[in-house]
C-alpha positions in Angstrom: -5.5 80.6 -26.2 -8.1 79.4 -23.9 -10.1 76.5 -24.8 -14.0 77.1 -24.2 -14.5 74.9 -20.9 -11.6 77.1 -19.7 -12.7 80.7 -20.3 -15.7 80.6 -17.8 -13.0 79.2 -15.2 -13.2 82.2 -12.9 -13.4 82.2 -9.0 -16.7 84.3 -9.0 -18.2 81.6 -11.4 -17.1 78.7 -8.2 -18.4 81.5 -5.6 -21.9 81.7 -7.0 -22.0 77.9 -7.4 -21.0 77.6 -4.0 -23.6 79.8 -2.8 -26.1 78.0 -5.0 -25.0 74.6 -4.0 -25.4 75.4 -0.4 -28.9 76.7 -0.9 -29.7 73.4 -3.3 -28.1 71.0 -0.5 -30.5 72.5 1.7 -33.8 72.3 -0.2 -32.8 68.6 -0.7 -32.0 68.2 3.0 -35.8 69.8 3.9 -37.4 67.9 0.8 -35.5 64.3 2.1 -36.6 65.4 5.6 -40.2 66.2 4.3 -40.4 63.0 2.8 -39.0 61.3 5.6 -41.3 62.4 8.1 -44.8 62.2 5.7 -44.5 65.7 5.6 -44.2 68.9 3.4 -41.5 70.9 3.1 -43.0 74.3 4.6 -43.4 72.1 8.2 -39.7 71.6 8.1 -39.0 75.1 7.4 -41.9 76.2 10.2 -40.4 73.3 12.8 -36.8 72.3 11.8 -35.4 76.0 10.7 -37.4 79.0 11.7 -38.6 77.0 15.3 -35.2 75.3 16.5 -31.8 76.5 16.7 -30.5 73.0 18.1 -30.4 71.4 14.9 -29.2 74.8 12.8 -25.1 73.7 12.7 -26.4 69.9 11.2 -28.8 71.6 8.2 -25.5 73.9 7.3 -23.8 71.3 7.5 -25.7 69.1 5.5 -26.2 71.7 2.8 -22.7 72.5 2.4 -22.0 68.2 1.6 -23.1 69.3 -2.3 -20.3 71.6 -2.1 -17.7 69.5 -1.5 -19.3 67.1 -4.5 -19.1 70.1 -6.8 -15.9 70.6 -5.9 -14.4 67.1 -6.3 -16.2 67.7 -9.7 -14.7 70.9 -10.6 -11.3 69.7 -9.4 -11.4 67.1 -11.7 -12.8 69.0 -15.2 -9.3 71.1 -14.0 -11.5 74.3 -13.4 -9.1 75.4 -10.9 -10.6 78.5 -10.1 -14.1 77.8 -10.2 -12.7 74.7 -7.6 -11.2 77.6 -5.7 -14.3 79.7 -5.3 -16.6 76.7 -4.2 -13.5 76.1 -1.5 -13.9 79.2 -0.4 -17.4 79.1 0.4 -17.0 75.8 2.3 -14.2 77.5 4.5 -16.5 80.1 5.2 -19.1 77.9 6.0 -17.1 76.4 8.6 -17.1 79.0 11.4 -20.1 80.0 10.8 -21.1 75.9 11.9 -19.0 75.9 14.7 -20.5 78.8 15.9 -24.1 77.4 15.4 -22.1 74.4 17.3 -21.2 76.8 20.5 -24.2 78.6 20.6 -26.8 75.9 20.0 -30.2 76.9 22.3 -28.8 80.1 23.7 -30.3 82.8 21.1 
């Protein structure tokens, strides 16, 4: 029998929080830079992602940071699978960086 923290311990459950704590890490990367810079938030959007593909591979990358929190937290509540499916996002998030990496200013 399943105990109740384990019954929502699925790999689409750490998929979706992957997803979501990639897209969190980057509102609180744009807020922090917002704040940072005396700024609002729609100027980073407008300058930072939209207008420069130089820094692209460093905002993933800093929104996929939360993801390896959640998952050090996931590990450790033994939700293996949910652990799994945020792992999974950060390996695909990987490539996708060093792409950003190799292609940085050329599209």
């Amino acid at each position: 029998m399943k105990t109740e923290s384990a019954r929502y311990d699925h790999f689409a459950t750490g998929l979706a929080a992957g997803i979501l704590g990639t897209l969190l890490g980057g509102l609180l990367l744009g807020q922090w830079w917002a704040w940072a810079n005396h700024t609002t938030f729609q100027d980073f959007w407008k300058t930072v992602v939209l207008g420069s593909t130089l820094y692209r591979d460093s905002i993933l990358t800093a929104s996929t940071l939360l993801n390896v929190v959640l998952f050090w937290l996931a590990n450790r509540m033994d939700w293996e699978r949910i652990a799994q499916g945020i792992l999974a996002v950060i390996l695909l998030t990987v490539p996708l960086i060093i792409y950003f990496q190799s292609s940085a200013g050329t599209w």
